[in-house]
Steps between C-alpha positions, in 0.01 A plus 500: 500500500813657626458689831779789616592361884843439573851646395506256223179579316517861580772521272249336251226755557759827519489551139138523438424669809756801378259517177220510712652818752568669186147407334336658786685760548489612188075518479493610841717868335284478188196549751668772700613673235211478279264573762748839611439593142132493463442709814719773368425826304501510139597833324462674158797377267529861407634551827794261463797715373693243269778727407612403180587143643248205502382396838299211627163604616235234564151572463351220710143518618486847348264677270681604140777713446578496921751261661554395866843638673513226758438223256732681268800441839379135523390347222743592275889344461703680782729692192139681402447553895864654555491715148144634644564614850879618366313711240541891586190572323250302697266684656200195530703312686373608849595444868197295538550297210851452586450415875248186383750366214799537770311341800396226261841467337686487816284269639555240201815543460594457911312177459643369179827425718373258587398310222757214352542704123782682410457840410691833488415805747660753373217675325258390730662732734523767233138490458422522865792783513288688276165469649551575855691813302202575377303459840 
């Protein structure tokens, strides 16, 4: 059994112990924002103004024909996130709702610097331009 001491075998051990960062790091924002989610409101789909144009609502933990705003911000690719809180005719996307998904957002995304993958921030910071707009 291998063991990661020294200069020599930490280049070794470097490799998996990226995958593992990245492993964790990625359950431990499942958990936040899956937990963020099921404390929030849910509201009558009625009430969500699509406009003509198809947007991503997501029902989770919700009773028929209602949908969640803040899981609807989170749990959702971050081009459904950005076409929701640019919509004009939004009106269910509240302060409230918008102050959890951006606290939660910003939080992830200030710590995913961190982590050894290579990803793009430009619509990260759209979406978080967008919800502390809507704050």
């Amino acid at each position: 059994r291998k063991r990661c001491h020294g200069e020599t075998r930490l280049r070794t051990c470097q490799p998996w112990a990226k995958i593992a960062d990245a492993t964790l790091f990625a359950m431990f924002c499942a958990l936040i924002t899956g937990f963020t989610s099921w404390i929030s409101r849910c509201f009558p789909s009625e009430a969500h103004n699509l406009s003509g144009e198809k947007l991503s609502s997501v029902q989770f933990d919700c009773p028929a024909q209602h949908f969640n705003p803040v899981a609807s911000l989170l749990l959702t690719t971050p081009d459904g996130a950005v076409k929701l809180l640019f919509n004009r005719d939004n009106f269910v996307m509240t302060g409230r709702a918008s102050a959890i998904a951006f606290l939660t957002y910003f939080t992830m995304n200030v710590a995913f610097t961190g982590v050894p993958v290579p990803t793009g921030n430009f619509t990260g910071t759209m979406v978080i331009g967008g919800m502390a707009g809507g704050v």
